[in-house]
C-alpha positions as a Markdown table, in Angstrom:
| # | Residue | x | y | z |
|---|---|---|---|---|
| 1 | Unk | 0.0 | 0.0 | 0.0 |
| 2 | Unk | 1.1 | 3.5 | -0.7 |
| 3 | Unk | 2.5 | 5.7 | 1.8 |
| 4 | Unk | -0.6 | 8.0 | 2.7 |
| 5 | Unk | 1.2 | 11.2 | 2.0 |
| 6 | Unk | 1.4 | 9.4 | -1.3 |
| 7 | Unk | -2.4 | 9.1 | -2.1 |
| 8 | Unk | -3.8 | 11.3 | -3.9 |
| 9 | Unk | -7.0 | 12.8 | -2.2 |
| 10 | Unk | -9.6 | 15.5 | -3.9 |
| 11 | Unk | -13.4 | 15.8 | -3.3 |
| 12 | Unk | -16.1 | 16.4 | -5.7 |
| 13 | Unk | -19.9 | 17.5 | -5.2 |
| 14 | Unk | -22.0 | 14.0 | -4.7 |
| 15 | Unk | -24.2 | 14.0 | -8.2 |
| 16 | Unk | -27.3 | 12.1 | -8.2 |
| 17 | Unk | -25.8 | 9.2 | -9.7 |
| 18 | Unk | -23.9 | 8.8 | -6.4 |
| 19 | Unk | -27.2 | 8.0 | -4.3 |
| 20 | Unk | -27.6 | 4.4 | -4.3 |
| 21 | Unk | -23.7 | 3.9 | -3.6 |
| 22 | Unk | -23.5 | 6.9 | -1.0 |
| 23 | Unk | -26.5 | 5.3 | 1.1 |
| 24 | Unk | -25.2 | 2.2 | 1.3 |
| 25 | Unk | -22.3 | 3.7 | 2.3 |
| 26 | Unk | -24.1 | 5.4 | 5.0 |
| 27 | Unk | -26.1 | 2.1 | 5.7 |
| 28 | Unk | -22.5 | 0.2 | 6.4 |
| 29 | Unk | -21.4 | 3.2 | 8.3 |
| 30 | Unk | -23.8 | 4.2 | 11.0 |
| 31 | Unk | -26.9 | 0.9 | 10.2 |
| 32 | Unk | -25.6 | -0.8 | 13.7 |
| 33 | Unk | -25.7 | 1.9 | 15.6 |
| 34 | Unk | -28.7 | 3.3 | 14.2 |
| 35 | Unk | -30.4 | -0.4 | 15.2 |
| 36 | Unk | -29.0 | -0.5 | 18.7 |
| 37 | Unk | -30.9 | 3.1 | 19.3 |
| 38 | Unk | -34.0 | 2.9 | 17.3 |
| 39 | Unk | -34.3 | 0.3 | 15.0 |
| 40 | Unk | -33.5 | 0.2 | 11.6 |
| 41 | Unk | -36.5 | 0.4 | 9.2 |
| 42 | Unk | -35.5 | 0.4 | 5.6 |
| 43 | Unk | -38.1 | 2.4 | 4.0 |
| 44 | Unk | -38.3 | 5.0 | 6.7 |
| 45 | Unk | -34.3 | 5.3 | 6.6 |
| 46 | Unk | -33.9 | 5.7 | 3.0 |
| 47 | Unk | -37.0 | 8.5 | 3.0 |
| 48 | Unk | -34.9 | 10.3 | 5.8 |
| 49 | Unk | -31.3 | 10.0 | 3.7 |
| 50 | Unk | -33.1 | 11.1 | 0.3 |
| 51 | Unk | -34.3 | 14.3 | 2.2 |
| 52 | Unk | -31.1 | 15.0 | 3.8 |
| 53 | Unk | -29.2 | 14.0 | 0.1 |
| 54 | Unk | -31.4 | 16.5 | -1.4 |
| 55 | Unk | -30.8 | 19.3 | 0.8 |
| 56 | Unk | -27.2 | 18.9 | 1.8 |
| 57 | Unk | -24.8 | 19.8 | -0.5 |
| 58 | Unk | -22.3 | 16.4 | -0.1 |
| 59 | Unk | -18.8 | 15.7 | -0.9 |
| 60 | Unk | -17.5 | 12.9 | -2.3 |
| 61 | Unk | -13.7 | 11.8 | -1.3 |
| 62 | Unk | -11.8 | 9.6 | -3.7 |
| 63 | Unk | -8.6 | 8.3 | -3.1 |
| 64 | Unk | -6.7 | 8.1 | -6.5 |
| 65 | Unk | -9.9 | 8.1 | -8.3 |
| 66 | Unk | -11.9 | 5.9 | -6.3 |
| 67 | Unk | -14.9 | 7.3 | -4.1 |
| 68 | Unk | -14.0 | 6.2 | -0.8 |
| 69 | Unk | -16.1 | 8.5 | 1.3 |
| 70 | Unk | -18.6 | 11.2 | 1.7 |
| 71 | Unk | -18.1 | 14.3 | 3.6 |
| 72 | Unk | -20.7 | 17.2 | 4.8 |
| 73 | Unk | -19.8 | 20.0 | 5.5 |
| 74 | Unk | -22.4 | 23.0 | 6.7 |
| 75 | Unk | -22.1 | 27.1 | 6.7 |
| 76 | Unk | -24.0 | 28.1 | 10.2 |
| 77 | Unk | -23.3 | 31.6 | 11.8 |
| 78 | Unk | -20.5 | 32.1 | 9.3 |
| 79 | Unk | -18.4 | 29.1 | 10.8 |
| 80 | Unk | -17.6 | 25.9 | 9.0 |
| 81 | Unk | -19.4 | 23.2 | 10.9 |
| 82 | Unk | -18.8 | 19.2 | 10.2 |
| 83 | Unk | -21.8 | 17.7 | 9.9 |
| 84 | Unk | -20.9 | 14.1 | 8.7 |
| 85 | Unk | -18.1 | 11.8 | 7.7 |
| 86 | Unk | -18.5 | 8.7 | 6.3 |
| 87 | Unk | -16.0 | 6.1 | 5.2 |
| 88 | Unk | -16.1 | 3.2 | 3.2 |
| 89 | Unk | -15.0 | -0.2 | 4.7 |
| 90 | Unk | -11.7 | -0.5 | 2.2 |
| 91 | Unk | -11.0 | 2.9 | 3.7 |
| 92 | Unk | -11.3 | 2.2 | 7.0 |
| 93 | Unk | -8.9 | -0.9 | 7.0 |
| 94 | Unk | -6.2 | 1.0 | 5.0 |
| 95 | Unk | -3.6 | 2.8 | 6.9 |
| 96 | Unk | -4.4 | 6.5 | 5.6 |
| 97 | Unk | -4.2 | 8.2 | 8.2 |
| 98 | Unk | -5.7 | 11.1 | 10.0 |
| 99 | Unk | -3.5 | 13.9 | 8.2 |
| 100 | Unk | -4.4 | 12.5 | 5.1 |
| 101 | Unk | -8.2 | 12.9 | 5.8 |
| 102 | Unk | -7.7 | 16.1 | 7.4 |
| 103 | Unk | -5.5 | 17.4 | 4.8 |
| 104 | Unk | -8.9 | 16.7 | 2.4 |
| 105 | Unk | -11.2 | 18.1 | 4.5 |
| 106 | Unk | -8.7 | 21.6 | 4.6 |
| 107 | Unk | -8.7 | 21.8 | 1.1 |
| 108 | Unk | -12.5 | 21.7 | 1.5 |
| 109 | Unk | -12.1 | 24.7 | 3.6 |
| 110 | Unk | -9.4 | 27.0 | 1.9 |
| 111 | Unk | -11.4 | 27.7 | -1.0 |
| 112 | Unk | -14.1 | 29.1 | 1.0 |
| 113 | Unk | -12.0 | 31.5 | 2.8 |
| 114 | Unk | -12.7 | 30.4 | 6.2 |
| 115 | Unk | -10.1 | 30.2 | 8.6 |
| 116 | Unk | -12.0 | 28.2 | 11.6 |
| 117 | Unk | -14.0 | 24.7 | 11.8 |
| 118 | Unk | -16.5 | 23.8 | 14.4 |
| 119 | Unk | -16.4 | 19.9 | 14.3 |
């Protein structure tokens, strides 16, 4: 595996075509937890993701071309605040490391102009 300095990371804005593969994403991602609090019910949870997809403006990150996760970040009392990270499985078990992702998530940032993140 490459060094994760070596990786090339970039985000893009999550297009439509994304949907099925960024909620199954989010499925794998937070479905356990979400049964252990309330239960998961399938229909009900992909209503409440197609809202939220529809009025969140998403990020996908790829990793040398490959989506690997998706990223939300929100504008609230002109601070930058992170509203949701998720990452795919092959993601999670490589060794990228954390200044890899945060290095992404500050190039998110720069082109804003915002010097501060609330996460």
């Amino acid at each position: 595996m490459a060094h994760p300095e070596a990786l090339r990371w970039s985000l893009r804005p999550a297009e439509q075509a994304d949907f099925d593969w960024a909620y199954e994403l989010h499925k794998a991602a937070l479905g356990e937890y979400v049964e252990r609090t309330w239960g998961w019910e399938e229909e009900a949870q992909r209503t409440m993701f197609a809202d939220a997809f529809g009025r969140q403006s998403r990020q996908v990150i790829e990793v040398d071309g490959q989506a690997v996760g998706v990223l939300v970040v929100d504008e609230r009392s002109g601070e930058l605040y992170l509203g949701l990270t998720s990452c795919s499985r092959h993601g999670r078990e490589e060794d990228w490391g954390p200044t890899s992702f945060g290095a992404c998530c500050a190039e998110h940032v720069k082109p804003n102009g915002r010097s501060r993140c609330m996460c």
